[in-house]
PLY file of the C-alpha trace (Angstrom):
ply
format ascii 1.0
element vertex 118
property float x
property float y
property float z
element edge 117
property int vertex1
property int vertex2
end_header
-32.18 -15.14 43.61
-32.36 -13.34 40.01
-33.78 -14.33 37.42
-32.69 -13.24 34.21
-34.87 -13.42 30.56
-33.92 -12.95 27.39
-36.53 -12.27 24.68
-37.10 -10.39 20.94
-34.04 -12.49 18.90
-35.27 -13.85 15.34
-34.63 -14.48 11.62
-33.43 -11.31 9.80
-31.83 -10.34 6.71
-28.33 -8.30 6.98
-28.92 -5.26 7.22
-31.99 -5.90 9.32
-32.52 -4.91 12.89
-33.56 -6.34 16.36
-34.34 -5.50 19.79
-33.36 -7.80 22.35
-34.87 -6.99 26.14
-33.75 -8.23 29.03
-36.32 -8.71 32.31
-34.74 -9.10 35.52
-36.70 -10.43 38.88
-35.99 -7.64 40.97
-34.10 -4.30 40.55
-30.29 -4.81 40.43
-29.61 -2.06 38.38
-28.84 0.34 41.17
-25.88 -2.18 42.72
-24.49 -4.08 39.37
-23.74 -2.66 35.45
-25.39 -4.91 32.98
-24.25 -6.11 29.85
-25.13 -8.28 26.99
-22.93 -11.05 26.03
-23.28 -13.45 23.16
-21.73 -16.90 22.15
-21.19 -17.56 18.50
-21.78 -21.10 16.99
-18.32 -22.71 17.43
-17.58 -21.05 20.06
-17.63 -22.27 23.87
-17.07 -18.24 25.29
-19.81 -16.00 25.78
-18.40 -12.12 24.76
-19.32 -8.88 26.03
-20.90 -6.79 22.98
-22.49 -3.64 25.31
-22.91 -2.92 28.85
-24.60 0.00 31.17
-22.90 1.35 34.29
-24.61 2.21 37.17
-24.29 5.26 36.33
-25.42 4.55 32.50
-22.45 5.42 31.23
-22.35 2.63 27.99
-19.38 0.73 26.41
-19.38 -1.81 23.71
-16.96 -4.07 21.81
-15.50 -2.59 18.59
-17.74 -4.78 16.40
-20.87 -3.36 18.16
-19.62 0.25 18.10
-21.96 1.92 15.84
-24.52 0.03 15.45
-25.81 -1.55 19.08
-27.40 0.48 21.50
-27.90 -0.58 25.22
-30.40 0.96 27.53
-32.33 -0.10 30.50
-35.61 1.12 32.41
-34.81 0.87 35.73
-38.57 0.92 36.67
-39.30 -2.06 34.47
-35.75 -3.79 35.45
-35.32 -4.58 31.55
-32.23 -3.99 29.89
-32.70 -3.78 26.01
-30.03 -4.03 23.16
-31.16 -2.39 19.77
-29.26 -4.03 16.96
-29.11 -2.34 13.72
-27.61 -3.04 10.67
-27.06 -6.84 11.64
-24.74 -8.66 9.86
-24.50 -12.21 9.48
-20.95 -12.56 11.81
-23.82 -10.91 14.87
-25.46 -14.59 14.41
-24.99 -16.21 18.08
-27.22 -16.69 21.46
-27.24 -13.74 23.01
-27.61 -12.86 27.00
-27.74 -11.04 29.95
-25.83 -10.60 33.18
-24.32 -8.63 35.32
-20.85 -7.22 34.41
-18.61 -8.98 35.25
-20.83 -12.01 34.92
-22.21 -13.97 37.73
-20.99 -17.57 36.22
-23.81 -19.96 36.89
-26.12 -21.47 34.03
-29.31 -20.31 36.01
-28.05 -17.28 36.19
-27.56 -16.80 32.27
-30.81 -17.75 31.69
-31.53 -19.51 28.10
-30.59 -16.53 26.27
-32.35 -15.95 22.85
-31.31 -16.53 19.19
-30.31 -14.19 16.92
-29.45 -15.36 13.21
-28.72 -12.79 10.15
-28.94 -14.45 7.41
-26.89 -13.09 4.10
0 1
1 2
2 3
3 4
4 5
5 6
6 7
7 8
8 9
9 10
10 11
11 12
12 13
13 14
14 15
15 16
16 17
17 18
18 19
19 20
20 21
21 22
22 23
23 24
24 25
25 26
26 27
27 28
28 29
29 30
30 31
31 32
32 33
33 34
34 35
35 36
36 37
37 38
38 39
39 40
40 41
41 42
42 43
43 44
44 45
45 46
46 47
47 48
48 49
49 50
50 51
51 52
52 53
53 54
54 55
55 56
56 57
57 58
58 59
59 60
60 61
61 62
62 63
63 64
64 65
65 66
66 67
67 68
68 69
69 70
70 71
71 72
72 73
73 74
74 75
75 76
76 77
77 78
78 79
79 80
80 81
81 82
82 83
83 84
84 85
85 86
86 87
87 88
88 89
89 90
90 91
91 92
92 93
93 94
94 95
95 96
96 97
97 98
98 99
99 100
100 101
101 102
102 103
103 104
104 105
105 106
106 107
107 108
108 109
109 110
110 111
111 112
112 113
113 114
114 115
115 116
116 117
């Protein structure tokens, strides 16, 4: 079964940047696009902010237009978001899956915190 870890969230200032990475347990980038997701405090959904095709062809939602950037090594099964100019509304957990999202907890993995602070 995969297993999916999230890593590289922090403290930063808005206006600051991150890069999240993603490591998988085996290579599923060949059979499954990827995204990241992120739930917000106060709020019980997880939303898609980026994904990668199998073909890498990229999408992301209108608030990460811009300013996110997903990519993935296939070699290294990591998927990584790059996060720049944060704001404080981009303060949530943030995680990887598969897109669409296999819905189990294990699955999600713990995801990792990312807080902009004003």
């Amino acid at each position: 079964q995969v297993q999916l870890v999230e890593s590289g969230g922090g403290l930063v200032q808005a206006g600051g940047s991150l890069r999240l990475s993603c490591d998988a347990s085996r290579n599923i980038f060949r059979f499954n696009a990827l995204g990241w997701y992120r739930q917000a405090p106060g709020k019980q959904q997880r939303e898609l902010v980026a994904g990668i095709t199998t073909s890498q062809f990229t999408y992301y939602s209108d608030s990460a237009k811009g300013r996110f950037t997903i990519s993935r090594d296939i070699v290294k099964n990591t998927v990584y978001l790059r996060m720049n100019s944060l704001k404080p509304e981009d303060t949530a957990v943030y995680y990887c899956n598969t897109d669409p999202p296999v819905d189990n907890d294990d699955y999600w993995g713990q995801g990792t915190q990312v807080t902009v602070s004003s």
